[in-house]
N, C-alpha and C positions, 0 to 999 in steps of 0.2 A: 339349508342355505350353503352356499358354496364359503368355504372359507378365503378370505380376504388375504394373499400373501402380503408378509411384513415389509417392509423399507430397515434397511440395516445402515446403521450408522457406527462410525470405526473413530471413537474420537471424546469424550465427555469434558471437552474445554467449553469454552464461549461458541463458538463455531458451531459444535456438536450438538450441545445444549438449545441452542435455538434450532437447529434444524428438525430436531426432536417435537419440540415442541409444536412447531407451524405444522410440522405432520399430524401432529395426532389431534390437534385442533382443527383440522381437514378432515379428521374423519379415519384417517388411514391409521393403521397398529406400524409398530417400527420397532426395532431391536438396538438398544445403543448398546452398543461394547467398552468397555474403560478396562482399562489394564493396571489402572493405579488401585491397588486394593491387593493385587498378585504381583504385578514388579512396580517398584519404584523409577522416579526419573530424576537426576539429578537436581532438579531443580524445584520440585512441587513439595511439599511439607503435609498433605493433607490429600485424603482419598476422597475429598469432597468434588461433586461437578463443580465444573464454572470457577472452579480452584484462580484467585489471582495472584500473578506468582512473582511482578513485579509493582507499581504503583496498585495504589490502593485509588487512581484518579482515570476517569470517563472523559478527561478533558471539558474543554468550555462547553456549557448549555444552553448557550445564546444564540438565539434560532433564526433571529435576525443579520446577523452581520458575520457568523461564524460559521467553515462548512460542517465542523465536529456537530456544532449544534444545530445545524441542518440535520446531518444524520442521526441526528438521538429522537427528534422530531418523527423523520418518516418511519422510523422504528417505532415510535410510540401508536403512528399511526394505523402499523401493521399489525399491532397487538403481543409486540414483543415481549417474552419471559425474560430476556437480558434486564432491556429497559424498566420493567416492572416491577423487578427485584433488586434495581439498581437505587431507583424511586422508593422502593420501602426502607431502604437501609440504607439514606442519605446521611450525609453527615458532615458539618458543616466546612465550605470549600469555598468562599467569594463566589462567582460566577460562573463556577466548575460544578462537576457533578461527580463527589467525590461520596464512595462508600465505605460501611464498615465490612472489610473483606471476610471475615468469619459466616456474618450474618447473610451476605449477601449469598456466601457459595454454600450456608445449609439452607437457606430458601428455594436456590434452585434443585437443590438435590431433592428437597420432601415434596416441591411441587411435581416435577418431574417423576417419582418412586411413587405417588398417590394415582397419578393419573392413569385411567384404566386403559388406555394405548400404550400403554410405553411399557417396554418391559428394560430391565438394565441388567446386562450380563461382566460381571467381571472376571475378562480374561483378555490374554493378547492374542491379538490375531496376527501372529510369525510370517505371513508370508500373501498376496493377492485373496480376498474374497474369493472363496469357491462360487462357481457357476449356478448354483444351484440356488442361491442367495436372493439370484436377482438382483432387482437396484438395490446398487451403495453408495453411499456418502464416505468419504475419507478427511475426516476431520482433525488430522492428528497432529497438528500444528511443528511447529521448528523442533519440538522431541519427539519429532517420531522412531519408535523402536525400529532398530538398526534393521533385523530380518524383512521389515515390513516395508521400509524406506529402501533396501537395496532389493525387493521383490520389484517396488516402482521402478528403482532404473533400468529393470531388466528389462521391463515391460516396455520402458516409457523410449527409450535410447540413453547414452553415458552423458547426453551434455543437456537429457532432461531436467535432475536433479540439483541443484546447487548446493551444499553443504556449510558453503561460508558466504557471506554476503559483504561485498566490498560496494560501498557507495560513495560514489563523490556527491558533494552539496549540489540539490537543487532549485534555482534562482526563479521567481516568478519574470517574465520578460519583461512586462512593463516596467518594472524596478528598475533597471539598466539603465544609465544615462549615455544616451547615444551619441552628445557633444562632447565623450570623451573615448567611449568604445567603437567599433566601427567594424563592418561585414566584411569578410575576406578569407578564401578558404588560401589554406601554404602554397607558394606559389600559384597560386590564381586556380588549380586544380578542377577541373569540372571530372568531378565522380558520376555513378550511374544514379541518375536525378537529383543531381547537384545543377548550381550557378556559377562555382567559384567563390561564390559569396555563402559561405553556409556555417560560417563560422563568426559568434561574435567573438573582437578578441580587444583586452584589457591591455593598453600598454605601461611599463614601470621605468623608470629610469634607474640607472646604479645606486642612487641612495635608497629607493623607493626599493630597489630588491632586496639589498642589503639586509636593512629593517625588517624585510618582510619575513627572509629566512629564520633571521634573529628570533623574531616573534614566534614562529614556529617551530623553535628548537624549544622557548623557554617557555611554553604555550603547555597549560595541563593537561595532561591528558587520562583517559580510561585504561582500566586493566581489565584484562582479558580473565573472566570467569576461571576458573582452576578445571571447570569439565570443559570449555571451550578449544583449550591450550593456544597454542599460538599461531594462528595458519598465516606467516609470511612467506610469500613465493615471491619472486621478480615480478611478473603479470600485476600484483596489485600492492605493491608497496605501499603503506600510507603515505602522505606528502612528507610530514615530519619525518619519519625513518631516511628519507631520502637525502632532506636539507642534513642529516646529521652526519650525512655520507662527505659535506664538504657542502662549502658557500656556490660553489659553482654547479653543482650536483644539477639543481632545479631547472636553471637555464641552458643544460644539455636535453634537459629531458621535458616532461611537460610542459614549459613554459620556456621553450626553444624560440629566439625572435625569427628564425630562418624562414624566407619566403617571404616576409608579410612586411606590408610597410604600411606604418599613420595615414588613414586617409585626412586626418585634420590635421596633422605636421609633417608632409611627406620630406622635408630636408632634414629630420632626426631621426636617427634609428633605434629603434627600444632598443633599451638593454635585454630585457626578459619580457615576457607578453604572456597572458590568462587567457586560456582560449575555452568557451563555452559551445556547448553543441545541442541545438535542439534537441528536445527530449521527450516530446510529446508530437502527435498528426497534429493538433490544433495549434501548434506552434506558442504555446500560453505559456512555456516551459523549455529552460535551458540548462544543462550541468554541467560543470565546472569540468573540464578534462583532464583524467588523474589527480582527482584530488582527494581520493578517497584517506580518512583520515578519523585519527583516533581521539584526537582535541574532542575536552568535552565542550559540549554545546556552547555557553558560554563565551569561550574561547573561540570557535569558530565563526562566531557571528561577528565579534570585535577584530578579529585578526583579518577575515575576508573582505569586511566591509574599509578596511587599510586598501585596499585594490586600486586606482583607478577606474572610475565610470561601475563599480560596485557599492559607493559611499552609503546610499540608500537602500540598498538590497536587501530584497523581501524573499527569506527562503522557503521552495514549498517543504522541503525538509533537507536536514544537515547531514552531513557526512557520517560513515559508520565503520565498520570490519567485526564482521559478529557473526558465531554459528546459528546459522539462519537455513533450516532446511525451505525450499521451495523450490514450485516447479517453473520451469519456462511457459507459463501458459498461455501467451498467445500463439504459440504453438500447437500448443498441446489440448487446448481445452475449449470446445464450441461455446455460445454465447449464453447457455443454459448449466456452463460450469460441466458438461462432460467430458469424460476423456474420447477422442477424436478415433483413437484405434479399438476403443473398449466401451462403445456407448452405455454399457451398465456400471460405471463407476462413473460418482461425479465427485468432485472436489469441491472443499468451502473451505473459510478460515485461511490463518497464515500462510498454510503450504502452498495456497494461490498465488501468492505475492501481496500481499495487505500486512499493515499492518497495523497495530492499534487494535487495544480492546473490543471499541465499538463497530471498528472495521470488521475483524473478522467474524464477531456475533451479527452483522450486517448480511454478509458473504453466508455465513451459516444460514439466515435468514430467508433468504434468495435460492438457495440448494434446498432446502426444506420445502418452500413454495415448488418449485420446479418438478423435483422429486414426486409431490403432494398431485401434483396437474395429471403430470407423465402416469401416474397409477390412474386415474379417473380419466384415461383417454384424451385427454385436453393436451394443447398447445398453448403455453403462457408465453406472450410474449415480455422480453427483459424489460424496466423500466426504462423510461427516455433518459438517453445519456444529461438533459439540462437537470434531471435530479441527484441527489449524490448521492445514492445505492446505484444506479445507470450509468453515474462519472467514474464509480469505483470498477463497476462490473467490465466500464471500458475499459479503463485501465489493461486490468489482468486481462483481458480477452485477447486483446489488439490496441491499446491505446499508445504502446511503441515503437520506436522507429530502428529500425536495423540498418545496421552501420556495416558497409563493404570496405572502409577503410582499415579495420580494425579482424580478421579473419577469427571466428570460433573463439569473441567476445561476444557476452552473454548480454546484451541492449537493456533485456527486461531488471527492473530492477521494482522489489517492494515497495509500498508507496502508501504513507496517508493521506486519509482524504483531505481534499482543499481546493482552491476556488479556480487553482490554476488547470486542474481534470474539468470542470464545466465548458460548453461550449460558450463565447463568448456574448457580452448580452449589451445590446445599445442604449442607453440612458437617454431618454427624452429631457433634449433638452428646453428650460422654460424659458419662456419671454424676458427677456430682457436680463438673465442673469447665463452666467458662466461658472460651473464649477470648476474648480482647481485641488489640486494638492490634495489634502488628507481630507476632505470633501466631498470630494468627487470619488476616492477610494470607498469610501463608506456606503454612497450613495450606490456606485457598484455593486455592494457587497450584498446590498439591500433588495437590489435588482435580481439578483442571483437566487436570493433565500425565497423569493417571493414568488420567486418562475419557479423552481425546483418543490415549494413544498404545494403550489398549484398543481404541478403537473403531477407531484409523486396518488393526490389523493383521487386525480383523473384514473390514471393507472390501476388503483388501488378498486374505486368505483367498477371499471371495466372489467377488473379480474373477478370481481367478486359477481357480475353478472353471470360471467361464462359458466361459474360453480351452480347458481342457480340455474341456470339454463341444464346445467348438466344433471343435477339433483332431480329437475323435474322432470327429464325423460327418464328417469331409472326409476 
């Protein structure tokens, strides 16, 4: 019999681990590489796969009204080793799905080491996958070994790779209260597929700024990991570092009122003004401009929601500054997680731009499938972006929007999944009643979980045909 070549995996986290896993439960042999056993990484305590290296928490498991617990679902569906090992070593969380982190990352390790496809090599792979490999998976999440990570930018170009990841908050659109914010790009501006109008913008008056800076001097914040250090450049100041630069600091800089004027009070001028910028094609999604920031969460949701026409602001996720390796990949990476200039390496996991546990064991999940196809001659098409493995996989693909205002800033930014990536979905409304308010949010939410885990097991059914269909001509 002709020997079956391996599928090589570079990576033994969440990502890795499940990619592993969907492979050799295909059928195919795979070689996972982990380096934790021969070097260490600042941040991991254990030579164990699947190692969790911060929360010991899966987020919500409400499969109904939540996308987290959307995606624990369509992974349950897929036959995930994350999710099944997450499920054995529960431990108790309200309506989370929280684990005992020991038990869970030696379950995956002796599952993973038993099973007669998988073989596990510990050692670091210094520099690109040799040719000879064939397909790879590069699962090596935000620690990736420095030789390995600087082999990619070589590969990839200098402004493939990010090293630090600066995020301002971002705002679900619907949340915005538009009888107090209002569209209007600075000076009226029509960019190249712009309106003029492409900006929502917050306005504040002098008390309201005043307060605002105040807040955000005296506002808590995170420290910076001891292996992180401290990467402050001018390009991405947090908002705080800036307000402490001086009361007036903010209102020269991001929150400049220049250009713009109240379309609902045009005889007052802001003193300072919030300007958000669409941040998603489906426009479901807006981010706060420069506001990246070091407040812990907490802090940011109270402090932001002090805004004008932010009062109620629903965010898809909050501000950051953190060494965060990832690549540009809607760039970089076709819709099956390949690299574009090297179709025999594919990417999963963090390095993609995800983030979250069950994100990138998701991503892992998808590059394992794909991987798994590609060997057996097949073409798997991605899930339907109305699912969230399809919202998420948009996301990193292409689900951003590049900005010509801003010259050789990096648009794409890491993202959990959430309801603001789905495409948007119409509620039927019933005879004679009207939803409103936190009703009609629910009711949405419900719309969403219900479309997304129908279509994910459409998906799932159709893949699983092709495999037979394939099985039986061999």
């Amino acid at each position: 019999m002709t020997k079956i070549t391996p599928i090589h995996i570079i990576g033994g986290g969440l990502a890795g681990s499940e990619a592993a896993w969907q492979i050799a439960q295909a059928g195919q042999p795979v070689i996972l590489h982990e380096m934790r056993g021969v070097r260490e990484t600042d941040a991991h305590k254990t030579d164990a796969l699947a190692e969790l290296v911060c929360s010991n928490s899966f987020r919500s498991d409400d499969a109904s009204t939540n996308a987290v617990g959307v995606l624990h679902a369509e992974m349950r569906l897929a036959g995930s080793l994350i999710m099944r090992c997450a499920d054995a070593h529960q431990v108790p969380a309200g309506g989370a799905l929280a684990v005992d982190r020991d038990g869970f990352a030696e379950a995956v390790t002796e599952i993973l080491s038993a099973h007669p496809l998988v073989e596990i090599r510990r050692e670091e792979i210094a520099g690109l996958p040799p040719e000879d490999w064939g397909s790879t998976i590069v699962a090596t999440g935000p620690l990736t070994a420095p030789a390995l990570a600087e082999a990619i930018r070589e590969t990839t170009g200098a402004d493939a790779l990010a090293f630090f990841d600066a995020i301002a908050p971002i705002v679900h659109f619907e949340s915005i209260d538009l009888e107090k914010a209002w569209f209007q790009s600075r000076y009226d501006k029509v960019g190249p597929g712009g309106t003029g109008k492409d900006y929502v913008n917050c306005p504040l008056d002098r008390d309201q700024y005043e307060s605002f800076v105040a807040q955000l001097i005296a506002g808590d914040k995170t420290e910076f990991k001891q292996w992180e250090g401290t990467p402050y450049f001018d390009g991405c100041l947090p908002i705080e570092v800036m307000a402490e630069r001086g009361v007036e600091t903010l209102r020269h800089g991001p929150m400049k009122p220049m250009g713009l004027t109240n379309a609902h009070q045009r005889d007052i001028k802001p003193y300072a003004v919030v300007q958000l910028r669409q941040d998603n094609a489906l426009g479901t999604l807006y981010n706060m401009v420069g506001f990246q920031t070091k407040l812990k969460y907490a802090d940011q949701v109270r402090i932001f929601r002090s805004i004008p026409g932010l009062e109620n602001a629903e965010f898809a996720r909050l501000g950051g500054l953190h060494r965060n390796t990832y690549l540009n990949s809607p760039t970089l990476l076709d819709g099956t997680l390949r690299l574009r200039s090297l179709p025999r390496l594919r990417f999963a996991g963090q390095i993609t731009g995800c983030e979250g546990y069950v994100e990138s064991a998701s991503i892992g999940l998808l590059a394992g499938r794909f991987a798994a196809a590609e060997a057996r001659g097949e073409i798997v098409s991605p899930p339907p972006a109305t699912t969230a493995m399809g919202a998420l996989l948009g996301h990193i693909t292409g689900g951003h929007l590049v900005t010509d205002e801003e010259p050789g800033k990096r648009s794409f930014q890491p993202m959990n999944v959430n309801f603001g990536l789905f495409p948007p979905i119409t509620i039927p409304r019933e005879e004679g009643k009207r939803l409103r308010g936190k009703e009609k949010t629910i009711a949405k939410k419900m719309a969403l979980s219900a479309r997304a885990l129908e279509h994910f097991a459409a998906w799932l059914a159709n893949t699983s045909e092709h495999e037979s269909l394939s099985e039986a001509a061999e």
